[in-house]
ZATOR-108305 format. One record per residue: y, z, x of N, C-alpha, C in turn; residue in three letters. Coordinates in Angstrom, 2 decimals, m for minus. Example, Ala and Ser with C-alpha at 12.3 -4.5 7.8 and 13.67 -1.06 7.14 Angstrom:
// ZATOR-108305
n.north_n.up_n.east_ca.north_ca.up_ca.east_c.north_c.up_c.east_residuo
m5.69_7.80_13.19_m4.50_7.80_12.30_m3.30_7.80_13.20_ALA
m2.25_7.08_12.85_m1.06_7.14_13.67_0.03_7.87_12.90_SER
This chain:
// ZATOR-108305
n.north_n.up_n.east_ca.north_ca.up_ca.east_c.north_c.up_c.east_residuo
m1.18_0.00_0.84_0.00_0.00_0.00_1.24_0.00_0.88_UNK
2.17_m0.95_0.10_3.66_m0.87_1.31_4.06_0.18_1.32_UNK
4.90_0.84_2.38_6.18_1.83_2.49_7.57_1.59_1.80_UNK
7.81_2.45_0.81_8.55_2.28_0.03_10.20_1.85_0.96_UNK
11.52_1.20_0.69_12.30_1.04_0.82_13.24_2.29_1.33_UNK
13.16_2.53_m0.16_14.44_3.96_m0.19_13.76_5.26_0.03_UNK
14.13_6.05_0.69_13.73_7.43_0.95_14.64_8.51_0.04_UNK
14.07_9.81_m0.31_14.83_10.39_m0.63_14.85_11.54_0.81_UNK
16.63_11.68_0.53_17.04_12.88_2.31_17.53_13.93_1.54_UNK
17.63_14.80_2.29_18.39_15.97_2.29_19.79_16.45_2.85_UNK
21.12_16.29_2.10_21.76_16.39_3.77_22.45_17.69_3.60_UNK
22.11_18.26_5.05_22.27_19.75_4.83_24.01_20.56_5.41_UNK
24.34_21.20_4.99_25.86_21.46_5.55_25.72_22.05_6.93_UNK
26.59_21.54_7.83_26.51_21.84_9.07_27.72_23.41_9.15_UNK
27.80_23.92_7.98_28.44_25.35_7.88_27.93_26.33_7.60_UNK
26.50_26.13_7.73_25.22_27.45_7.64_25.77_28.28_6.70_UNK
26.09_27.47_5.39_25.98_27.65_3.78_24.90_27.86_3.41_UNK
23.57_27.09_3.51_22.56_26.37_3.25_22.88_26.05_1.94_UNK
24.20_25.28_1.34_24.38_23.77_0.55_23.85_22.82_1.13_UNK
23.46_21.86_0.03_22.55_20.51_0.42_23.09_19.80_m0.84_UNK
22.75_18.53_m0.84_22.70_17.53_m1.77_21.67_16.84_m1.19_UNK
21.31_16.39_m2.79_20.09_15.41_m2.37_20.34_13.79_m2.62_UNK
20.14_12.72_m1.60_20.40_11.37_m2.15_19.69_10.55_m1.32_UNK
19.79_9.19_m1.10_18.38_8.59_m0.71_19.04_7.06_m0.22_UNK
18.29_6.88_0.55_19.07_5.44_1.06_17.50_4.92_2.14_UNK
18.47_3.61_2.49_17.25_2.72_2.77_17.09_2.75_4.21_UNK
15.42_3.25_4.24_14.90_3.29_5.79_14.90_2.13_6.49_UNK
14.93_1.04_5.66_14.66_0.27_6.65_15.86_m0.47_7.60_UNK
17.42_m0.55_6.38_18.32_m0.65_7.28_19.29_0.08_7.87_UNK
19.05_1.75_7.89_19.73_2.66_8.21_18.38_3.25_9.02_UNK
18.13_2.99_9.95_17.08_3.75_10.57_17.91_5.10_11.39_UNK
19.11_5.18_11.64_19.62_6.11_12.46_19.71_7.20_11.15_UNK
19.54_8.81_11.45_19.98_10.04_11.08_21.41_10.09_10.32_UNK
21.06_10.09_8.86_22.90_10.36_7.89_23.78_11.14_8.63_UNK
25.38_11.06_9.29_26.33_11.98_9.02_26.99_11.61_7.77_UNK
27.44_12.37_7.05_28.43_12.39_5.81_29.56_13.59_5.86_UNK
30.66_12.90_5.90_31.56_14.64_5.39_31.66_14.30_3.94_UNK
31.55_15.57_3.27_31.30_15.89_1.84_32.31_17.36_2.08_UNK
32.05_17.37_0.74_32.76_19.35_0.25_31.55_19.99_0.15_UNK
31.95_21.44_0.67_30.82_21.90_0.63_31.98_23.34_m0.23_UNK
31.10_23.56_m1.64_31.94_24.57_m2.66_31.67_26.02_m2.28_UNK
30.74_26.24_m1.19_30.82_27.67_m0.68_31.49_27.89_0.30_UNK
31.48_27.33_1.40_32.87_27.04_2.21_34.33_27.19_1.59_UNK
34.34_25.86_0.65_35.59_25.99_0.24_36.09_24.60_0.96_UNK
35.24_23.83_1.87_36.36_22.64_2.42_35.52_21.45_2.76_UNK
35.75_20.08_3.01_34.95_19.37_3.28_34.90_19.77_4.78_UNK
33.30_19.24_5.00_32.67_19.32_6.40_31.54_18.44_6.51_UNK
31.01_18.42_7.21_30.19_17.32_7.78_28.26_17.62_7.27_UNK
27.65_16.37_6.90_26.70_16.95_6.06_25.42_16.10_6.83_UNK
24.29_16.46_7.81_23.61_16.05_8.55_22.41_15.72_7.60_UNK
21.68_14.89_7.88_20.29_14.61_7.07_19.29_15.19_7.80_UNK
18.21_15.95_6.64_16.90_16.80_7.18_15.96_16.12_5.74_UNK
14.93_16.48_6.52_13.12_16.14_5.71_13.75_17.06_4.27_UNK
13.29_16.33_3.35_12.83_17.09_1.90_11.13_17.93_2.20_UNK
11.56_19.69_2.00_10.34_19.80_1.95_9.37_19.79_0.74_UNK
């Protein structure tokens, strides 16, 4: 069976909140690791949001 396209990620706040959002994008043409700055609402500010494994 093929390997699906889209993955679902995790991207986790790099402000040891442990906020996450979950969203999903394509392995095959983003092979490099998500950065995103997002808001993170326990913080209080946008910051930078790294991608980790869904466990």
């Amino acid at each position: 069976m093929a390997k699906a396209a889209n993955i679902k990620i995790k991207l986790l706040s790099t402000a040891d909140t442990g906020y996450f959002y979950v969203t999903s994008k394509n392995s095959r043409t983003k092979t490099d690791k998500m950065v995103m700055r997002k808001y993170d609402p326990v913080a209080k500010k946008h910051v930078e949001f790294k991608e980790s494994k869904i466990k």
